[in-house]
Backbone as a ProteinNet text record, in pm:
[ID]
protein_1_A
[PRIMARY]
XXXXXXXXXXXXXXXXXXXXXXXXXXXXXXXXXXXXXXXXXXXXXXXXXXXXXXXXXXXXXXXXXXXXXXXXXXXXXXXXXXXXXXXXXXXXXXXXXXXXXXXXXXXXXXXXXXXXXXXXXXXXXXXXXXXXXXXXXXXXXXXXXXXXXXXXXXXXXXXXXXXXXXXXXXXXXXXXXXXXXXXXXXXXXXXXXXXXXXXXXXXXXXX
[TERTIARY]
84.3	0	87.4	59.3	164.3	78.5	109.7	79.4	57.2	-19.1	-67.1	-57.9	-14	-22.3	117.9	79.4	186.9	214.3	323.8	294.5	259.2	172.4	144	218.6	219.4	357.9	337.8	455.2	488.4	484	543.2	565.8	431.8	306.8	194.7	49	94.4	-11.6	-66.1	-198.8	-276.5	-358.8	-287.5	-372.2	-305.1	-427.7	-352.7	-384.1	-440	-429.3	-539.1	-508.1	-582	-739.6	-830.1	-905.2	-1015.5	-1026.2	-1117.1	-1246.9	-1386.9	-1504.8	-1589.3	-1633.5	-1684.9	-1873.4	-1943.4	-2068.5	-2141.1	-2302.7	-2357.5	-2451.5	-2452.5	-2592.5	-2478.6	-2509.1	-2446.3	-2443.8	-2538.5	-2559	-2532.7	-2496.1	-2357.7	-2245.5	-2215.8	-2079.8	-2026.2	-2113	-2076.5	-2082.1	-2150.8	-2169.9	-2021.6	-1980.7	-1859.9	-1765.2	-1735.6	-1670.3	-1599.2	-1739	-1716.6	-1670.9	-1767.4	-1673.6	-1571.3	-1517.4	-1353.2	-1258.6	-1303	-1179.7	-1156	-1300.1	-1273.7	-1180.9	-1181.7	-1071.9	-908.6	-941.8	-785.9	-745.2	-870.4	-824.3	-809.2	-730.5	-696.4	-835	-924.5	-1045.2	-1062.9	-1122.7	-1167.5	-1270.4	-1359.2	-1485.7	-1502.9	-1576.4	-1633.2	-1772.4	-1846.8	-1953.6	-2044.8	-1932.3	-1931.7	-1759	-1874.5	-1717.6	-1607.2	-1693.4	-1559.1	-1501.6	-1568.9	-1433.2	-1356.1	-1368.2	-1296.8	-1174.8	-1228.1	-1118.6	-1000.6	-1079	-1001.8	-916.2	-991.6	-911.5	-762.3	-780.4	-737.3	-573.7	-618.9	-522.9	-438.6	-489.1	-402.2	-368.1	-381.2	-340.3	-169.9	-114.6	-38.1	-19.2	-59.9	8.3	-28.4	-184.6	-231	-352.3	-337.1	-455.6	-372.5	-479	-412.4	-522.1	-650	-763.8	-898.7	-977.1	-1091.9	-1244.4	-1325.1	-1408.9	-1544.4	-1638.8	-1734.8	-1837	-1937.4	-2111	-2096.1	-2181.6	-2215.8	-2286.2	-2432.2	-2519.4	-2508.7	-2404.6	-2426.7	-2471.4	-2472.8	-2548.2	-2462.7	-2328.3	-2246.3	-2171	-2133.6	-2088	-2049.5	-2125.3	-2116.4	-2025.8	-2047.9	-1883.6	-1822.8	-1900.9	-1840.8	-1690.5	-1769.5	-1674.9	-1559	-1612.4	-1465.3	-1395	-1427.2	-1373.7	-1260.8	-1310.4	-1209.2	-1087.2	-1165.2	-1054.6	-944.5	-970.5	-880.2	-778.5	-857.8	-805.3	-670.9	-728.8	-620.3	-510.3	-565.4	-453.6	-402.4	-434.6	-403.7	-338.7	-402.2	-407.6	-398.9	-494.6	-598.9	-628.5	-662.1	-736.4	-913.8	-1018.3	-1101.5	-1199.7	-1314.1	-1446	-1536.7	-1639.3	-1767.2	-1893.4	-1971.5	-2084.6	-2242.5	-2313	-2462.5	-2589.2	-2676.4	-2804.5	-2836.3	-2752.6	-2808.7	-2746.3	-2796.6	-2681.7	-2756.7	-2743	-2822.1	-2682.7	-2677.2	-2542.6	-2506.4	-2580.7	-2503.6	-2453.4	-2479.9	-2417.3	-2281.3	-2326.6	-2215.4	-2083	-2136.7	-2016.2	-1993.2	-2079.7	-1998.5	-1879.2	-1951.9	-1779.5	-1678.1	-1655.8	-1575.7	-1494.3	-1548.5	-1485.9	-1446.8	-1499.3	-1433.9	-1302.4	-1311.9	-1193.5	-1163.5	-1283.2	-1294.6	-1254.8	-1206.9	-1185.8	-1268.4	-1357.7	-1447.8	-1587	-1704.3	-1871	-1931.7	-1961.3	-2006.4	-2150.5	-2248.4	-2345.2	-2418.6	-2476.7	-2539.1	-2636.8	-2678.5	-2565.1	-2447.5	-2330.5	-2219.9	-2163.9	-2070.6	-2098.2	-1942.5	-1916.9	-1824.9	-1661.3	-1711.6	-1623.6	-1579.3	-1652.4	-1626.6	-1536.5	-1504.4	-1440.5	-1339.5	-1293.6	-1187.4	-1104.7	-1157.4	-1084.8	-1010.5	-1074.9	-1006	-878.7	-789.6	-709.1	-572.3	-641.7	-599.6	-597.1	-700.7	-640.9	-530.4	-518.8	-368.4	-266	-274.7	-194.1	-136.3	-267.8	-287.6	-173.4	-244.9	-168.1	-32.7	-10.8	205.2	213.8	195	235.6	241.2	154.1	170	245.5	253.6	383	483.9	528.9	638.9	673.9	607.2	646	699.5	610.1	650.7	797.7	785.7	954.9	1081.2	1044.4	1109.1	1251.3	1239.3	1337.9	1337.9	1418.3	1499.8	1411.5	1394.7	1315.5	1163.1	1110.5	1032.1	933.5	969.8	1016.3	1003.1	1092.5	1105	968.6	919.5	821.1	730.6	679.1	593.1	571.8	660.7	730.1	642.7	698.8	680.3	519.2	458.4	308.2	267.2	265.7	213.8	168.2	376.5	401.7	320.5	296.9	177.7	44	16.7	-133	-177.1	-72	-109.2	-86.7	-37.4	-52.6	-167.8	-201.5	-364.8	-451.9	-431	-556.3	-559.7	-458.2	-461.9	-498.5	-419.8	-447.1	-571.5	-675.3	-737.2	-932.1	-1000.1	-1109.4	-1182.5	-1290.9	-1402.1	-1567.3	-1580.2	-1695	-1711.9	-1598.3	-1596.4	-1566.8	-1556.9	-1511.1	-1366.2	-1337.1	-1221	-1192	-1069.9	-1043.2	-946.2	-931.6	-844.9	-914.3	-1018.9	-1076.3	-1024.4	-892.9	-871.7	-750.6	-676.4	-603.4	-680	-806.7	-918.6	-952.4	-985.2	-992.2	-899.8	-763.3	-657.5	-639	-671.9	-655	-768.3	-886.2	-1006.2	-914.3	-859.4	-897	-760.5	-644.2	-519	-569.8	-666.4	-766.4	-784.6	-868.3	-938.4	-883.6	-774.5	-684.8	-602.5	-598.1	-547	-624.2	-760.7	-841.4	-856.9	-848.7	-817	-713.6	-609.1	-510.6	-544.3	-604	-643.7	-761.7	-835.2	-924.5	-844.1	-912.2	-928.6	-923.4	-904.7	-872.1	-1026.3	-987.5	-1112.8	-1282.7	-1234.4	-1377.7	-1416.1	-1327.4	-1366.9	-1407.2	-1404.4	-1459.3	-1592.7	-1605.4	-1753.7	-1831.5	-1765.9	-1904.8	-1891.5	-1819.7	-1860.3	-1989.2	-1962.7	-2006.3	-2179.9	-2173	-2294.6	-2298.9	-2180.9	-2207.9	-2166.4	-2170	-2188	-2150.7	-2070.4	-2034.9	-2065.8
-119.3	0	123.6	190.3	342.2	468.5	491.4	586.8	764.9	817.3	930.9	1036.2	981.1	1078.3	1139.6	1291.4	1348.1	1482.3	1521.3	1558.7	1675.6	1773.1	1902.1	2015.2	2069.6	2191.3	2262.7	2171.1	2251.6	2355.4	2458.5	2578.3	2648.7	2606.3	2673.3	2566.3	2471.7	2362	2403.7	2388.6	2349.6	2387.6	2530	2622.4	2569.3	2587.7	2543.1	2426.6	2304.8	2184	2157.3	2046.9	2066.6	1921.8	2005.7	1906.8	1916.2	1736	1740.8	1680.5	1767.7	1781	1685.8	1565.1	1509.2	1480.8	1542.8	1542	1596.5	1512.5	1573.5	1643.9	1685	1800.6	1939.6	2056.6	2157	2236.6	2214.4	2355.6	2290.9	2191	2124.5	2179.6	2151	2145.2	2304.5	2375.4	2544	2559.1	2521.1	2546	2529.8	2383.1	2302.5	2369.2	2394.7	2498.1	2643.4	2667.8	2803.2	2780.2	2696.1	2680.3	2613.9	2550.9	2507.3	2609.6	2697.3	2802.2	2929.1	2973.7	2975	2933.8	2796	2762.9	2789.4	2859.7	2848.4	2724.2	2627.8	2484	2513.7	2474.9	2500.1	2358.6	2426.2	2322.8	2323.1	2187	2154.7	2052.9	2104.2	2068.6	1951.2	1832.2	1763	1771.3	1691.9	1630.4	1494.5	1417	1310.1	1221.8	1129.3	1019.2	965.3	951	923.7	967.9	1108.1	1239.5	1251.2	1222.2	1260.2	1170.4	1055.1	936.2	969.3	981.9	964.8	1140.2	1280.3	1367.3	1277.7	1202.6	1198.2	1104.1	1006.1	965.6	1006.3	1156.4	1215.6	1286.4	1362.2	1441.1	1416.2	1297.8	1217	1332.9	1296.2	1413.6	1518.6	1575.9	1696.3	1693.1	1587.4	1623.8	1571.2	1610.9	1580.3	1498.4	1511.7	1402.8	1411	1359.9	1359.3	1408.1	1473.5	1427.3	1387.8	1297.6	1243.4	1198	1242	1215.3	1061.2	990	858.5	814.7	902.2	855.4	931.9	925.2	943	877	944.7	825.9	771.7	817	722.8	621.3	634.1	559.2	624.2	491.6	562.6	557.5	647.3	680.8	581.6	467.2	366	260.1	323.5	255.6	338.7	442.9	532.8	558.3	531.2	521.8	385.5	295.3	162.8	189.4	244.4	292	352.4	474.8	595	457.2	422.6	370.3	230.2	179.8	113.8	156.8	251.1	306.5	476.7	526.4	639.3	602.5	564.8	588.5	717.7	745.4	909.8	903.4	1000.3	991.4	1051.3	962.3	1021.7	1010.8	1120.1	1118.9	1103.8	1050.7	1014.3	1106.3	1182.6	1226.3	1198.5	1206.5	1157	1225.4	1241.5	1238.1	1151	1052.1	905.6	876.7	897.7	817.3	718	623.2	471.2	416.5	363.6	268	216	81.7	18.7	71.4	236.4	246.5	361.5	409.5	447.4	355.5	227.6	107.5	38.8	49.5	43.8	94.8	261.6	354.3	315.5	293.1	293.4	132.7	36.4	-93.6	-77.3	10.8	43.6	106.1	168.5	263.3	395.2	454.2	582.9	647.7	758.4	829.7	885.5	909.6	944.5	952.9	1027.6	961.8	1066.2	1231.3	1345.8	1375.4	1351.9	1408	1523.6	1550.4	1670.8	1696.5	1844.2	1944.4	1957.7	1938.6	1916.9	2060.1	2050.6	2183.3	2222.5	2400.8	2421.3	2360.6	2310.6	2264.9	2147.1	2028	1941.8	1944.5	2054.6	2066.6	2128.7	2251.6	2296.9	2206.7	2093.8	1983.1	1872.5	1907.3	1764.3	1742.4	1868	1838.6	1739.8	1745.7	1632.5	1499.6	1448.3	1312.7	1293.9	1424.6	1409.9	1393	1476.9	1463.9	1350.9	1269.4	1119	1004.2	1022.7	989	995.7	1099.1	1131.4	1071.4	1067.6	1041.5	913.8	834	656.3	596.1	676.8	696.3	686	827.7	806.8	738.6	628	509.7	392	403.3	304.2	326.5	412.7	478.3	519.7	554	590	627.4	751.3	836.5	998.6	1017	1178.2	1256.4	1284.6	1389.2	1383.3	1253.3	1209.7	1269.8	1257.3	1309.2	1447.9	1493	1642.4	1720.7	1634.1	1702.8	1740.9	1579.6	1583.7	1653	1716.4	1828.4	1980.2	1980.8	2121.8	2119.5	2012	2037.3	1999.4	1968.4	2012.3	2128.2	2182.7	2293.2	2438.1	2427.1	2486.8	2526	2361	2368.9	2419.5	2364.8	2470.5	2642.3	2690	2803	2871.5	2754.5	2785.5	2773.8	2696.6	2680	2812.3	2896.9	2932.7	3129.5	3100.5	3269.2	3249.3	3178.8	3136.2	3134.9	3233.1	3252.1	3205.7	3167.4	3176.4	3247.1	3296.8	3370.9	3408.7	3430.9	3474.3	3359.4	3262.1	3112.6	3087.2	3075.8	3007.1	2866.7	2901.4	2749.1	2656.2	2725.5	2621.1	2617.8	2525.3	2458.6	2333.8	2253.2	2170.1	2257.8	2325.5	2445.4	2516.3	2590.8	2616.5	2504	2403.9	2302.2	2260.3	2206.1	2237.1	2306.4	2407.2	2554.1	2550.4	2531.3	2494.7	2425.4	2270.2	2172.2	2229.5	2292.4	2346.7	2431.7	2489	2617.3	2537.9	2422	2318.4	2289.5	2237.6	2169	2267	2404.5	2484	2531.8	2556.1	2604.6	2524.8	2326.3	2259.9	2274.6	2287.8	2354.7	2478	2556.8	2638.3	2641.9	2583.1	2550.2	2513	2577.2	2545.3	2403.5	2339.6	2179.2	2257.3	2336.7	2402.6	2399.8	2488	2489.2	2374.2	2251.2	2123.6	2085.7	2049.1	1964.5	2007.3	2167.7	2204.1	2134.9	2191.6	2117.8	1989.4	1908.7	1793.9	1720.1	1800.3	1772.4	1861.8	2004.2	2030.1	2151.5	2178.5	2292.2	2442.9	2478.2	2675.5	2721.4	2772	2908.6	3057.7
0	0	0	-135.5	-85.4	-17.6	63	167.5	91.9	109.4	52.5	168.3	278	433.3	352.6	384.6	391.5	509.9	521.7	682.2	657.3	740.3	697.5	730.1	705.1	720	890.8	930.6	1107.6	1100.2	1024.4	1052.6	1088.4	1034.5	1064.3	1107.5	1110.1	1186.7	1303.2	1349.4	1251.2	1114.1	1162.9	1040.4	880.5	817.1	654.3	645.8	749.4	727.6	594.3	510.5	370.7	407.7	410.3	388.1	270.3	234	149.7	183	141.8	220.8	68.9	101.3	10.3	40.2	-58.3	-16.2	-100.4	-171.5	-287.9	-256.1	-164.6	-136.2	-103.6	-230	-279.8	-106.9	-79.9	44.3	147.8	175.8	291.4	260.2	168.7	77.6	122.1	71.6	112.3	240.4	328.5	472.8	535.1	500.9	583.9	516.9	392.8	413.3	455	425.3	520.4	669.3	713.9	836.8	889	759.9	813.7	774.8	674.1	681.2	742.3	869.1	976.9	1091.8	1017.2	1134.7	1088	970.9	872.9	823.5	787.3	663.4	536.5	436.8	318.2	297.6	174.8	191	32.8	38.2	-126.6	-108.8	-251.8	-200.2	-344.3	-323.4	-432.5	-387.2	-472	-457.5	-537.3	-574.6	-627.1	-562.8	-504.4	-469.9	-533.5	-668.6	-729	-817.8	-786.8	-829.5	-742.3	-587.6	-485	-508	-525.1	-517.2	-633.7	-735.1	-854.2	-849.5	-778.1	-666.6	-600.7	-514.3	-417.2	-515.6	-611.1	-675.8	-735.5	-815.5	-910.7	-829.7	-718.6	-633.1	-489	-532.4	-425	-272.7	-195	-110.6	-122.2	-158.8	-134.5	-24.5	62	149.8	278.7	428.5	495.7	585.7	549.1	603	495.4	506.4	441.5	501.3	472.5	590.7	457.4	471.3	354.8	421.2	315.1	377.6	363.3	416	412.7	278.5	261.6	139.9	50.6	-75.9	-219.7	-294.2	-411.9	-557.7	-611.5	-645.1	-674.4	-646.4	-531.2	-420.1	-326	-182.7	-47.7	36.4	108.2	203.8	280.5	289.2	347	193.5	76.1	2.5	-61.3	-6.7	-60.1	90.6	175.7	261.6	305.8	251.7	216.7	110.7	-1.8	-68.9	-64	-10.3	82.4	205.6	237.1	343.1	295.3	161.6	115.7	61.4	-12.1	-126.3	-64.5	11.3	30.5	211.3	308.7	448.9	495.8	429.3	507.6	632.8	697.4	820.2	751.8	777.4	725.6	788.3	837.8	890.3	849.7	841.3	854.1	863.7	810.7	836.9	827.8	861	811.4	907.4	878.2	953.4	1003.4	956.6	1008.4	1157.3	1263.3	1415.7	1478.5	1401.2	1430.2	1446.4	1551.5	1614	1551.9	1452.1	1352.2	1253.9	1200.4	1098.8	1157	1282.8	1305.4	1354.1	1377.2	1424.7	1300.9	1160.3	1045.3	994.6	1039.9	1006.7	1069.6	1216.2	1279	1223.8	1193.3	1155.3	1027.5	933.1	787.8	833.1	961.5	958.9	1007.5	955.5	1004.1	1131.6	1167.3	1282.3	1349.3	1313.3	1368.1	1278.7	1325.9	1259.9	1312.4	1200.2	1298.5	1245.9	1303.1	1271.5	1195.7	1122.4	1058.7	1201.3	1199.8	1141.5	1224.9	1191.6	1214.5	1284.6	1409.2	1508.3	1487.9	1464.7	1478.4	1543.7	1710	1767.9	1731.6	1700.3	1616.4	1490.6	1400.2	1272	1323	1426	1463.1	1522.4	1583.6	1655.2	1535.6	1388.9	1354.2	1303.4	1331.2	1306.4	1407	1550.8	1629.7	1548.2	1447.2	1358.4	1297.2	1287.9	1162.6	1267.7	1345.6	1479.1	1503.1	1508.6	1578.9	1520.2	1366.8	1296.6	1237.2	1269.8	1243.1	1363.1	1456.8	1590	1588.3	1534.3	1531.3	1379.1	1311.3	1191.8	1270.3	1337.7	1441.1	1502.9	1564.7	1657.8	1587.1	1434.2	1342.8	1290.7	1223	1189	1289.8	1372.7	1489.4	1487	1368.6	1346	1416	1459.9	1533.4	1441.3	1292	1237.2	1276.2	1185.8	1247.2	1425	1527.1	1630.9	1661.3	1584.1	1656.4	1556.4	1415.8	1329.2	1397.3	1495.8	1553.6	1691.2	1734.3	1791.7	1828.3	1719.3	1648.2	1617.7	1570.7	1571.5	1654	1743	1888.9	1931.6	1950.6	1965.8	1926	1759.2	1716.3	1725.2	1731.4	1796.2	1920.3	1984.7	2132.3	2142.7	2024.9	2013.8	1918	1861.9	1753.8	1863.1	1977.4	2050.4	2142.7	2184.3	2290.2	2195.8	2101.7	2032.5	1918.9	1869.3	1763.9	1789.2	1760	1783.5	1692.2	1706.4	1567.6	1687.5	1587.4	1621.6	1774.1	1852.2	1971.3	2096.1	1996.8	2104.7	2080.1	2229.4	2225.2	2187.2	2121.6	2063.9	2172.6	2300.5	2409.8	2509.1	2431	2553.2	2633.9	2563.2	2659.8	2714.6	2719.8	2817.8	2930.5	2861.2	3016.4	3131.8	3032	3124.9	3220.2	3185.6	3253.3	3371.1	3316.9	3417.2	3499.2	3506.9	3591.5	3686.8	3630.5	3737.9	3791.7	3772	3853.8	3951.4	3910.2	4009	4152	4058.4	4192.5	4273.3	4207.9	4320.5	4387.7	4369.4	4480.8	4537.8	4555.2	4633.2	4744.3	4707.2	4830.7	4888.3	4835.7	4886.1	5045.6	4982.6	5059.2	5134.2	5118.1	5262.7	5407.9	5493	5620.5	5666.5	5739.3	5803.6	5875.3	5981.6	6067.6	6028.6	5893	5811.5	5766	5743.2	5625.9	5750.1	5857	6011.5	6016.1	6003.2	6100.5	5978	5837.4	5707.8	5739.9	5755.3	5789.3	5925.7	6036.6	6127.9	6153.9	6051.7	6020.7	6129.1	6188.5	6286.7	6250.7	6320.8	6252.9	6401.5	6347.2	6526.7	6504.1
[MASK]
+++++++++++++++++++++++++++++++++++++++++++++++++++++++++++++++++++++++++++++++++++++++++++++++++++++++++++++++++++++++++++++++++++++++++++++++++++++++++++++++++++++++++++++++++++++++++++++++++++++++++++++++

């Protein structure tokens, strides 16, 4: 199988990451775009699968995940999703109206990374570039070369600076950093309680 992952450029990861948005209903197609390049994705749109595919072939190394509706007319995302998955090893998502367990535990056994529902929510699309992530990172373990390594480094490094300076429509994009910072909060406020005060709440008394 030759591999079509190619790594996306550290210097500005996650922003720029290239995705291709596969899906035949026109006014999805525009929506998800618009809102992935919000997030700063370099985005390309089909709406026939196997333009995407036959996209994705002549293209070696121009994408960096996929994300594809489930039900087209030409063929459905579960079979271009095998495809991708043989001949390319994409990271690729899943979408549908459909969230009936079995077909979302179809995607996941074809392969897929994930299975996002219509209508599909901002926070959800700013996050996906953690797959690609995922994926250099278990490249890396396989290869387990010094460049390798430090690539995966550096996009980290990045992302935690897309998350922490990077808005869309007034939301922060570091929400797992707030979080962080919540539970560091927490645990110093126990810090700072009283032994005195934690007894009386326990015992129910008041002076």
């Amino acid at each position: 199988m030759e591999s079509g992952f190619c790594s996306p450029r550290t210097d500005a990861f996650p922003a720029g990451l290239r995705v291709l948005v596969v899906d035949d209903d026109p006014t999805w197609l525009k929506i998800l775009e618009k809102m992935l390049r919000k997030c700063s994705y370099e985005v390309t749109t089909c709406c026939l699968a196997r333009d995407a595919l036959n996209m994705l072939r002549e293209r070696k190394d121009g994408f960096d995940i996929v994300i594809s509706d489930v039900n087209m007319p030409d063929m459905d995302g579960f079979k271009l999703l095998e495809h991708v998955g043989l001949e390319m090893d994409l990271p690729v998502i899943m979408m549908s109206v459909d969230g009936e367990t079995s077909r979302v535990m179809k995607g996941v056994q074809h392969g897929a990374c994930d299975y996002l529902l219509k209508p599909v929510l901002m926070k959800q699309l700013k996050n996906i570039w953690q797959h690609v992530l995922r994926k250099k990172m278990n490249e890396g373990k396989d290869v387990e070369s010094y460049e390798s390594m430090r690539e995966i480094q550096m996009m980290i490094s990045r992302s935690d600076e897309f998350d922490d300076g990077h808005q869309l429509d007034g939301v922060e994009l570091g929400a797992t950093r707030k979080r962080k910072d919540v539970e560091n909060g927490r645990h110093d406020d126990q810090d700072l309680v009283d032994p005195s005060t934690s007894k009386k709440s326990q015992t129910g008394l008041v002076c």
